[in-house]
Structure formats: C-alpha cells, structure tokens
N, C-alpha and C positions, 0 to 999 in steps of 0.2 A: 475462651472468654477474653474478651479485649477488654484493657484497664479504664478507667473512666476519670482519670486524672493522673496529668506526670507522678502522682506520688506514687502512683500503682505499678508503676515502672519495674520491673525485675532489678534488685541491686544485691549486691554479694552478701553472704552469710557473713557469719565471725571466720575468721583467715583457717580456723583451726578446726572446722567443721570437717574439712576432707582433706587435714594435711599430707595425711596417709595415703592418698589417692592417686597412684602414678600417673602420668597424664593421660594414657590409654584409657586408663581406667575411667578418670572424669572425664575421659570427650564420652564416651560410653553411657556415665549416671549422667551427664547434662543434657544429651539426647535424649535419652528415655524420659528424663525428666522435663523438660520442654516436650516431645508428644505428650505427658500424661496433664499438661499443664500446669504444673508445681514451678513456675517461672524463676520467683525466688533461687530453690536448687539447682534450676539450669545454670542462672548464673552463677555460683558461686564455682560446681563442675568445669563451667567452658572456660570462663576466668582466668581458673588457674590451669589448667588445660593450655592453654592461646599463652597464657606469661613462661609459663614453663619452656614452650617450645612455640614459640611467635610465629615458626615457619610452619607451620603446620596444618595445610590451606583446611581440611575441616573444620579446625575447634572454630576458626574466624568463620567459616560458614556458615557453624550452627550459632553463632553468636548474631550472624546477620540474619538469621529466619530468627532467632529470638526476640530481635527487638524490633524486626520488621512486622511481627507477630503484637508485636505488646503496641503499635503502630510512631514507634519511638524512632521513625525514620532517619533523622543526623545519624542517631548511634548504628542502624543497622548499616547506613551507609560506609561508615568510616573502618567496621567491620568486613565487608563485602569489597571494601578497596584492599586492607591487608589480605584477604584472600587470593586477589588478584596479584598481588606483588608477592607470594606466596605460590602461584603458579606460575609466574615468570621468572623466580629463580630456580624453580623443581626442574624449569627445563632447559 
C-alpha cells in the first residue's frame, strides 16, 4: 500500500527499539519487514543497518526500494546513490 501523504512516509522508531540488533541482523528484520509492509519497522532495521556500516551496498538498497516503495523518490534516490558509491568501493 502506497502512503497517501508525506506524513505516511516510513520514519525511524525510537533509537532503542533494535539496539540489540547487529547490523546483519537488521538488514535481515528491515527486509522482511518492508516485504510484509510494516514500513515504519523497515526503517528503523535499515537505518541503523546503513549507519552502522554505511558501506554496506544492501541496507542502502533496501532503503532505496523502501522509499522508492513509499513513492518518496528524493530519499530513495540519495539511498540508491550510496549504494552505488558502495559498489565502487567493494571493487
């Protein structure tokens, strides 16, 4: 379901919802959780996921289907560039 106002927009939980959550772990609950469409919890998973380890071309992938999903284009965008700079230094 696509949101029907920027306020719908997937934005992060409280910090301490998945402090616990090594970053494997949240690129893992944030995908599952964006397929089940619990957007909310995607971000707050990939978020810290992507901060944790900024080089880490999936969490920014799943972060740019997330908001390209939620049709919040800038932000999937800016996601989908770190991914890409993210793959040019993996090689």
């Amino acid at each position: 379901m696509l949101p029907t106002a920027p306020a719908q927009i997937a934005q992060p939980a409280a910090a301490g919802d998945c402090a616990a959550v090594a970053p494997p772990g949240a690129l893992a609950l944030g995908r599952i959780a964006r397929l089940q469409g619990d957007y909310a919890a995607a971000a707050t998973h990939l978020l810290r996921a992507a901060a944790l380890q900024p080089h880490v071309v999936a969490a920014n992938r799943e972060l740019g289907l997330l908001y390209m999903q939620q049709q919040a284009l800038p932000l999937a965008a800016v996601f989908f560039a770190r991914m890409q700079a993210a793959e040019t230094l993996a090689h």
